[in-house]
C-alpha positions in Angstrom: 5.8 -23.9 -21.1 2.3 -24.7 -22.0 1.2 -28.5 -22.4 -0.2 -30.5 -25.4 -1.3 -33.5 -26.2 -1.7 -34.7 -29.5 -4.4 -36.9 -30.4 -4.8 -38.8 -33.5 -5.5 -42.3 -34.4 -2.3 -42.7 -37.0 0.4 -42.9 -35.7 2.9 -42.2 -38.9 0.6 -38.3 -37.9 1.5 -38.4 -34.4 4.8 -38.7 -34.6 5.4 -36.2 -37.3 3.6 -33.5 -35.8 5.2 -34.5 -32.4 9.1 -35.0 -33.9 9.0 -32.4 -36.7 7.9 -29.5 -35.2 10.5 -27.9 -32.8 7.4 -27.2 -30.0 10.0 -26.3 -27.2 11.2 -23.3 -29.4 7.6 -22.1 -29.4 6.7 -22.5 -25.4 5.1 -25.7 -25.9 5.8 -29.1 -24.3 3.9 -32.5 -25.7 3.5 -33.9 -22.5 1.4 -37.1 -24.3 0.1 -38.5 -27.2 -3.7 -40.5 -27.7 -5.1 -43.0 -30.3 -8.7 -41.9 -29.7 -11.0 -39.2 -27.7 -11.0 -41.8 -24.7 -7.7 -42.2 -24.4 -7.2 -38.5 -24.6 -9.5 -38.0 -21.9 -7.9 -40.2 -19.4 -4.3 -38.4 -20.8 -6.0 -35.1 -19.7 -7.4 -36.1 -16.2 -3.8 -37.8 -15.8 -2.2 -34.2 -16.7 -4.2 -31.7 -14.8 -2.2 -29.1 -16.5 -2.8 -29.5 -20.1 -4.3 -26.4 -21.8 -4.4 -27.4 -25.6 -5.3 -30.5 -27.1 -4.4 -30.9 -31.2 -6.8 -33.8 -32.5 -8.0 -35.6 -35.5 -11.9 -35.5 -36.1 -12.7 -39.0 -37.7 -11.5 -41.5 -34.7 -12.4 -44.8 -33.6 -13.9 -45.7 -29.9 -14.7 -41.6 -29.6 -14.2 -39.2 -32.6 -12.9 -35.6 -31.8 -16.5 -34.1 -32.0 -17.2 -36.3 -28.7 -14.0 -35.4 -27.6 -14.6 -31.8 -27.3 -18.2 -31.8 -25.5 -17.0 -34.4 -23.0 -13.9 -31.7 -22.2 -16.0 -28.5 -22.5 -17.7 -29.8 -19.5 -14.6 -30.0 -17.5 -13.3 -27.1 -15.0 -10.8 -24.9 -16.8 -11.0 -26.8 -20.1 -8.2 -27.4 -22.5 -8.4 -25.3 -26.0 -8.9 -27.8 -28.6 -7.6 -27.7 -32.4 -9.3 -29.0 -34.7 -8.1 -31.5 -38.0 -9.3 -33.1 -40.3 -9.2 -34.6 -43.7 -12.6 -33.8 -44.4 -13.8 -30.2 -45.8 -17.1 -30.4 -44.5 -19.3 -27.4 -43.4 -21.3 -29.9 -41.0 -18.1 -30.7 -39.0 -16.6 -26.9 -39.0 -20.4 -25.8 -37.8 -20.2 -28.8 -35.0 -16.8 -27.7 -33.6 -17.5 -24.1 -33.3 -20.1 -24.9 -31.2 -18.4 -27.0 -29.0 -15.8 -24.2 -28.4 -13.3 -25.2 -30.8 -10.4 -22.7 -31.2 -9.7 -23.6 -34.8 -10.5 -26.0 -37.4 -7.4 -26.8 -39.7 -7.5 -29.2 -42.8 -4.8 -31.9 -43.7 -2.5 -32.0 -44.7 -1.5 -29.3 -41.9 0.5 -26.4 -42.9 3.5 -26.4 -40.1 2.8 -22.7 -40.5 -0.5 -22.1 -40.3 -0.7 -24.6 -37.6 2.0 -22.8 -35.9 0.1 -19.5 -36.0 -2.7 -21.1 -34.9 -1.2 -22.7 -31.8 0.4 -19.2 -30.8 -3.2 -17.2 -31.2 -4.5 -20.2 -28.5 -2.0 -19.2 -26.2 -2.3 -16.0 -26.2 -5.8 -16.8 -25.5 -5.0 -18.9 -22.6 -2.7 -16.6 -21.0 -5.2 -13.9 -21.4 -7.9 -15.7 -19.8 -5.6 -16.7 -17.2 -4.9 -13.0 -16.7 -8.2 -12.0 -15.7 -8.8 -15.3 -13.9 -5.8 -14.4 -11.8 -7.0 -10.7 -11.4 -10.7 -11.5 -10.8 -9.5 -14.6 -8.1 -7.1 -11.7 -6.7 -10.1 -9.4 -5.8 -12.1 -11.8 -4.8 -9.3 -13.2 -2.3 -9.2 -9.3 -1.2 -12.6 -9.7 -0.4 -13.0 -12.4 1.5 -9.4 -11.1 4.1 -11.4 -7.8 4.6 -14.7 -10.2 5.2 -13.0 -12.5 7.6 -10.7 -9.5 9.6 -13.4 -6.4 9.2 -16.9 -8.1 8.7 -17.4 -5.9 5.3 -19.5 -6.8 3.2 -18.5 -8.7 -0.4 -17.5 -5.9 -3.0 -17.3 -8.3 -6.6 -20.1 -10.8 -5.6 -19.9 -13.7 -3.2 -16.3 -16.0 -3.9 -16.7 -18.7 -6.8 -14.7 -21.0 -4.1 -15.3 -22.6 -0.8 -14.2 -19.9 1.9 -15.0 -22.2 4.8 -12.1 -24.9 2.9 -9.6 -22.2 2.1 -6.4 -22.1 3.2 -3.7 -19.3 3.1 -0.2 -18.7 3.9 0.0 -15.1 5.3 2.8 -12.3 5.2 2.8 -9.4 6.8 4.8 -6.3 5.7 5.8 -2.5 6.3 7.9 -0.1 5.3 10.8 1.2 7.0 10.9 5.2 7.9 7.3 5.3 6.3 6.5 8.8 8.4 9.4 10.0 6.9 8.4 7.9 3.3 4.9 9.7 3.6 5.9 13.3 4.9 8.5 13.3 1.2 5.9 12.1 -1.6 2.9 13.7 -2.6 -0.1 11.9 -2.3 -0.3 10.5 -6.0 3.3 9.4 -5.7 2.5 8.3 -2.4 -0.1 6.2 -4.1 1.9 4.5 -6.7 4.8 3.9 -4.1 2.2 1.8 -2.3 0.8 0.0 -5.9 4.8 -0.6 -6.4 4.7 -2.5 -3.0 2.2 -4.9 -4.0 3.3 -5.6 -7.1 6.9 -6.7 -6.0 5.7 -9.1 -3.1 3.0 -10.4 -6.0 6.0 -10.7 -8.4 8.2 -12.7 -5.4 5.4 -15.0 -5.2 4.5 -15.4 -9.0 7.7 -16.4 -9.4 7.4 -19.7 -7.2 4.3 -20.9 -9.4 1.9 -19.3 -6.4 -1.0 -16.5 -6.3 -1.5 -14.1 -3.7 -3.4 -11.3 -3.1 -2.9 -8.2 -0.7 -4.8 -5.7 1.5 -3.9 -2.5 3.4 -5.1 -3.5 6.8 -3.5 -0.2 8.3 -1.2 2.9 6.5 1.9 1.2 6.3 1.1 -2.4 6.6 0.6 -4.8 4.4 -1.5 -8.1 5.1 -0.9 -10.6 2.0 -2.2 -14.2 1.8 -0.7 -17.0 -0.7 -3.9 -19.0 -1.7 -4.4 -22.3 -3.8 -7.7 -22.4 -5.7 -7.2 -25.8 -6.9 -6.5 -29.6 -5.9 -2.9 -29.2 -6.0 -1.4 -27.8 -2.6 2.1 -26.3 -3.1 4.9 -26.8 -1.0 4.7 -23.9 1.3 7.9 -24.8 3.4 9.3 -24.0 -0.3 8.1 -21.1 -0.6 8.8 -20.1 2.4 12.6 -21.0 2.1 12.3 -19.1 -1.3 11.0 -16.1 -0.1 13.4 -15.7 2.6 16.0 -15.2 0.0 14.2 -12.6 -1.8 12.9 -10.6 0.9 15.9 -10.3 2.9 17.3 -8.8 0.3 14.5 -6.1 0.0 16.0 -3.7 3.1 13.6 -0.8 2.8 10.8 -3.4 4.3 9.7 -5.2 7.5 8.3 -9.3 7.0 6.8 -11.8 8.6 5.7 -15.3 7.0 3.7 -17.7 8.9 5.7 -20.8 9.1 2.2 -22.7 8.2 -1.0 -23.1 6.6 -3.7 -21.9 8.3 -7.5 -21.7 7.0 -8.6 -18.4 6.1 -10.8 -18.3 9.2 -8.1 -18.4 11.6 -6.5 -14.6 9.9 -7.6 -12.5 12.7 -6.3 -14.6 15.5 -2.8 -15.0 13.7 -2.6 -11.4 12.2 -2.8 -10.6 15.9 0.6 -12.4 16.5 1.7 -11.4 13.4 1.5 -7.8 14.6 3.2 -8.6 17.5 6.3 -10.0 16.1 6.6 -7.4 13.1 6.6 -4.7 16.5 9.6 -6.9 18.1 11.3 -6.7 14.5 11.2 -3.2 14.5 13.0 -3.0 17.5 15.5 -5.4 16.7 16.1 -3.4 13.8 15.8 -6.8 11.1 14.1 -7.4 7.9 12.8 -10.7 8.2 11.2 -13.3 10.4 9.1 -16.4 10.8 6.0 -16.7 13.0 5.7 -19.7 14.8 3.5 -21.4 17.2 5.5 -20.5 19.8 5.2 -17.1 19.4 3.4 -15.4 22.2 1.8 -12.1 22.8 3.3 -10.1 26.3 0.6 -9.9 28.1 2.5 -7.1 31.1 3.6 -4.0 29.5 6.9 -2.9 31.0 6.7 0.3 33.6 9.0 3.4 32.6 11.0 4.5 36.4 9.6 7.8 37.5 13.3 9.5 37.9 13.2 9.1 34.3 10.0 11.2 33.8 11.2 13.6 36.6 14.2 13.9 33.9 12.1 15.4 31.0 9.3 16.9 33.4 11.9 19.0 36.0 13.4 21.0 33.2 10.1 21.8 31.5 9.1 23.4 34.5 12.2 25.4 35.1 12.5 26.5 31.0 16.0 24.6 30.9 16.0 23.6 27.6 19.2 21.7 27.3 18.3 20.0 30.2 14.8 19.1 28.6 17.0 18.1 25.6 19.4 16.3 27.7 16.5 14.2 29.6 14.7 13.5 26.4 18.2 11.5 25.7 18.2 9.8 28.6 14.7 8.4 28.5 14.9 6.9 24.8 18.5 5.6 25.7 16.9 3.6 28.5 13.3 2.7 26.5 16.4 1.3 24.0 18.4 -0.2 26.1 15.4 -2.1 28.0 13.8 -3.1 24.4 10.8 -1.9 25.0 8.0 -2.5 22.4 7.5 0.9 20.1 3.6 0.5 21.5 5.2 0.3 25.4 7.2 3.6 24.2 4.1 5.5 22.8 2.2 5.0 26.3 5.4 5.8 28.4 5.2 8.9 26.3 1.4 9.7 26.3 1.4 8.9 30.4 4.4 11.7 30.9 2.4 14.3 28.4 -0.6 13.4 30.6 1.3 14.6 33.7 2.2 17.8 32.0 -1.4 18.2 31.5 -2.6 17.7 35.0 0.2 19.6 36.7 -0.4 22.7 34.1 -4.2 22.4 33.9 -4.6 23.5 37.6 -2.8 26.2 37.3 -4.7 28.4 35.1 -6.4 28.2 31.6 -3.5 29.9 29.9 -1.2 27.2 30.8 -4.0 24.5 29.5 -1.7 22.3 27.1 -4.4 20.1 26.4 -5.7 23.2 23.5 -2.1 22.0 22.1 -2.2 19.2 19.4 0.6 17.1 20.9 1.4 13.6 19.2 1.1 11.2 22.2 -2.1 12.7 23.5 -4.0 10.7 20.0 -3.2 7.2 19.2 0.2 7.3 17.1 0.7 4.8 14.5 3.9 2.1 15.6 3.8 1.2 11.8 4.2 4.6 10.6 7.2 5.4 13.0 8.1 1.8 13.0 11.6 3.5 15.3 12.3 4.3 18.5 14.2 7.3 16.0 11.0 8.3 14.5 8.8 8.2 18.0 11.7 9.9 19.5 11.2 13.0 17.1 7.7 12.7 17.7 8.3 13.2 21.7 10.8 16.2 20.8 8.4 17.7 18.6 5.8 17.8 21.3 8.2 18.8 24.2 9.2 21.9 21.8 5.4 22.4 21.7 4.9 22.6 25.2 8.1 24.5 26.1 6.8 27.3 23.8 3.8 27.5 25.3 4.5 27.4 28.9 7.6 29.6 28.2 7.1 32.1 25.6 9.0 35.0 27.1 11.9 32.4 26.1 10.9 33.1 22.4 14.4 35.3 21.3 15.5 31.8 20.9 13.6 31.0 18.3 13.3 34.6 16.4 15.7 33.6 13.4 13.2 31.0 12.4 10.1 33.1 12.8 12.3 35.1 10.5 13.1 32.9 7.9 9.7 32.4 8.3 8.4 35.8 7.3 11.5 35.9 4.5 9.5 33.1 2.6 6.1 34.6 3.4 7.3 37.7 1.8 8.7 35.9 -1.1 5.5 33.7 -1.7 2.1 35.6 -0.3 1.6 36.1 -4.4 1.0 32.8 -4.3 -1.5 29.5 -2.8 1.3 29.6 0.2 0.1 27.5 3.4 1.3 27.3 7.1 2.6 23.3 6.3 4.1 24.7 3.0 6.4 27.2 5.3 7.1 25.0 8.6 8.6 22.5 6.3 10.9 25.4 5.0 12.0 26.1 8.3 12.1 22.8 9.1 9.5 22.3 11.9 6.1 20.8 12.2 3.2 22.6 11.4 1.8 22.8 15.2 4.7 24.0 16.8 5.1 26.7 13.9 1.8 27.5 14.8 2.3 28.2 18.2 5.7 30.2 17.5 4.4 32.3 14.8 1.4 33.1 17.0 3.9 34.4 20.2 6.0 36.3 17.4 3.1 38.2 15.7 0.3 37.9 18.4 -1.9 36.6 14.9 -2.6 33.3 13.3 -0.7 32.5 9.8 -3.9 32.9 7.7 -4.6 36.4 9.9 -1.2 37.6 9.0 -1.1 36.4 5.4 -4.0 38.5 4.5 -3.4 41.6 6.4 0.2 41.6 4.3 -1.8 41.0 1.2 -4.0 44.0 2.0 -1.2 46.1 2.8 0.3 45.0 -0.6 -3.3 45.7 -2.7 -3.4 49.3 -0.9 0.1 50.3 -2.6 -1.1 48.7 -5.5 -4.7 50.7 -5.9 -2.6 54.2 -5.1 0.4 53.6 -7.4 -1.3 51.7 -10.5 -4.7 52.1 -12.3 -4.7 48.4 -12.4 -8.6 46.7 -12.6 -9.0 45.6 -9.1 -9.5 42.1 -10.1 -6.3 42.6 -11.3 -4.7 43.3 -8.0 -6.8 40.6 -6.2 -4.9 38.1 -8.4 -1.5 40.0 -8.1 -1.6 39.5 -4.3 -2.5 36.2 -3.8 -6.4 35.9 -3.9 -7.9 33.8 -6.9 -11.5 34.2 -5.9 -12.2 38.1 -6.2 -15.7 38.3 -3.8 -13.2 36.8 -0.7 -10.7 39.4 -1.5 -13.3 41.8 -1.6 -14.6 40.7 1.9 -11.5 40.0 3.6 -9.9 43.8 1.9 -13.3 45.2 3.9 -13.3 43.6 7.1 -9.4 44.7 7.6 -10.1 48.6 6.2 -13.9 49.5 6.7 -14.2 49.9 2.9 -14.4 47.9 -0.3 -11.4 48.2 -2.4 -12.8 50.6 -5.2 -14.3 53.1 -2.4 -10.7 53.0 -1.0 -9.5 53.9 -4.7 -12.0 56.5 -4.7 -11.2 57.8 -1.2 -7.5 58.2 -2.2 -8.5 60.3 -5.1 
């Protein structure tokens, strides 16, 4: 509902217009009437919240002219209409200038008038539109000014940082490896806008604004603000949201359980952080920061049998064993509710020992040339699961196994042939190494190393020599342009066929035409 005050100094007019007109029907509620401009002046500093004002021109004490300029001075300024029972070009010139939204004579048409108060608000809720979307980026802003020091992207804030006051929440999504492994990066894109728009939606819907910032892939900072005297009840919202967002089980949340000024966000994203890592591992959707939330300062210490358990087995090439110990360890990291950071450095420091125990050995048994997970920083928020690092740690054991191992490779030959199955089926067309370890199901490092041990050649080294072989059958067996055949086996851009064609035969493709003839 939009609120209206009618102002006119006769009162048989004020309470036809107010009594006549069903204004509820049309989104409007007369929250107050006025005798003069005065009057209606104190009526709109009483209501903060009134956006039109419908008032007669010729009144005593202040007319509606005065009226007008004394309110386009104010902050977010009602829209005034404009009657009168005079048809004067003088007083239609005067309130256009003052910002009048219409000018209407008496006696009103309900119709017109009608029409007219339904273009205003669509005015107002237009300008309140971009208000909201130019306070939301300048909100954005100031949370990456305060957490990352950048510098202002849409001018310097129309509002007082150093008095602003936010209620935080912090989100993620659940399985969001797995979330951004499925959807391409434009659907990955609009999955993310979809996110924002349903926490802005939760919190439109309690009468707040908020605005939200990707602070890391898969987590969501957002800040309710309050650009104006009125302070909502945030203990409201909060109760609010706790309905709505519990319900949302694809997500992660914490809410602060306070207001905090805008220049205290670092310090409590920080424990936010924290507490969204203990949710993960407690497996819930929602919780409450509070003051007596504390950061663990001691990480816990993994028991060396337990490494000995994964490490043993690598060492002898026992892969159910390996498989077996790899059980083990995450039942225990589980069991002991170890944070997901805690697991990643349990996991890095066992990796690490491979290293060193391998390194010195010789530089064929290097795995530090391998691109193994826990040897880079993995992202807790991304695999926000003991599930997801857990695959992560398997993935890299596999890695290693191959490598130290690789006379155990008939183990692995019917993917490598599954492998060459799809290559032979695709080379025709743009088909990458990622395109074909997710076909068999694997990640693209330790396809890399497999298909390596299995064909002594690099994907992209075996891809072109096939394409070669295929583009020699092709220039004996068809009189075919050879730009032709470049496309037909794969290559788009015919001077990189030509160069890869003569690096692999000693001879351009039309000399080995001509050779053949």
């Amino acid at each position: 509902m939009m609120k209206m005050i009618i102002v006119d100094d006769e009162p048989i007019i004020i309470q036809g217009l107010r009594e006549t007109i069903p204004w509820d029907t049309y989104g409007i509620e007369i929250v107050d009437v006025a005798s003069n401009g005065r009057e209606a002046l104190e009526k709109v500093r009483q209501y903060a919240e009134v956006q039109i004002v419908l008032t007669d021109v010729k009144m005593p004490i202040m007319d509606g002219l005065e009226l007008a300029e004394q309110l386009q001075n104010r902050p977010n300024a009602p829209k005034v209409i404009m009657l009168s029972g005079y048809d004067e070009f003088d007083y239609a010139k005067t309130a256009i200038r003052l910002g009048v939204k219409d000018y209407l004579l008496k006696p009103v048409d309900v119709d017109e008038l009608l029409q007219t108060v339904d273009k205003v608000k669509k005015t107002i809720v237009s300008e309140q539109s971009a208000r909201q979307q130019f306070n939301q980026l300048q909100m954005k802003d100031v949370m990456a000014h305060v957490l990352f020091a950048t510098p202002f992207e849409h001018a310097s804030p129309s509002f007082d940082i150093g008095t602003l006051s936010v209620l935080p929440i912090l989100s993620s999504m659940k399985q969001g490896a797995q979330l951004t492994r499925e959807l391409q990066d434009s659907a990955h894109q609009r999955h993310f806008d979809q996110w924002q728009t349903l926490i802005s939606s939760l919190v439109d819907q309690r009468g707040s604004s908020c605005a939200s910032l990707y602070i890391e892939d898969n987590l969501l900072l957002t800040c309710i603000y309050c650009l104006n005297d009125k302070t909502p009840n945030m203990l409201k919202i909060i109760e609010q949201l706790k309905v709505s967002l519990e319900s949302h089980l694809r997500f992660h949340f914490i809410v602060s359980n306070q207001i905090i000024p805008i220049k205290r966000l670092p310090e409590v994203k920080m424990k936010m952080v924290y507490a969204l890592e203990k949710l993960y591992i407690e497996e819930g959707t929602y919780s409450v920061l509070t003051e007596e939330s504390r950061i663990r300062e001691e990480s816990k210490e993994l028991p060396h049998e337990l490494e000995e358990a994964v490490i043993r087995p690598l060492q002898a090439a026992e892969a159910k064993e390996l498989n077996e110990g790899i059980e083990v360890l995450f039942a225990y990291l589980k069991q002991q509710r170890f944070l997901l950071t805690e697991v990643c450095k349990c996991c890095h420091a066992i990796e690490k020992r491979i290293g060193k125990l391998y390194g010195q050995r010789s530089s064929h048994y290097d795995v530090s040339t391998l691109e193994l997970a826990f040897t880079q920083e993995v992202n807790v928020h991304r695999h926000n699961s003991y599930e997801s690092l857990k695959a992560l740690f398997e993935e890299d054991m596999r890695l290693i196994f191959a490598w130290l191992h690789p006379d155990q490779k008939n183990h692995h030959h019917w993917l490598i042939d599954r492998a060459m199955s799809y290559i032979q089926d695709y080379y025709k067309y743009d088909v990458k190494a990622t395109e074909v370890a997710d076909y068999i199901n694997i990640s693209p490092n330790y396809f890399s190393v497999l298909f390596k041990q299995y064909t002594h050649m690099s994907f992209n080294e075996y891809l072109n020599h096939l394409r070669v072989e295929k583009a020699k059958s092709l220039l004996e067996e068809t009189s075919d342009k050879v730009t032709a055949i470049a496309e037909q086996v794969g290559y788009q851009n015919y001077k990189y066929f030509v160069q890869v064609f003569k690096q692999l035969t000693m001879m351009t493709p039309t000399e080995y035409r001509r050779f053949l003839s």
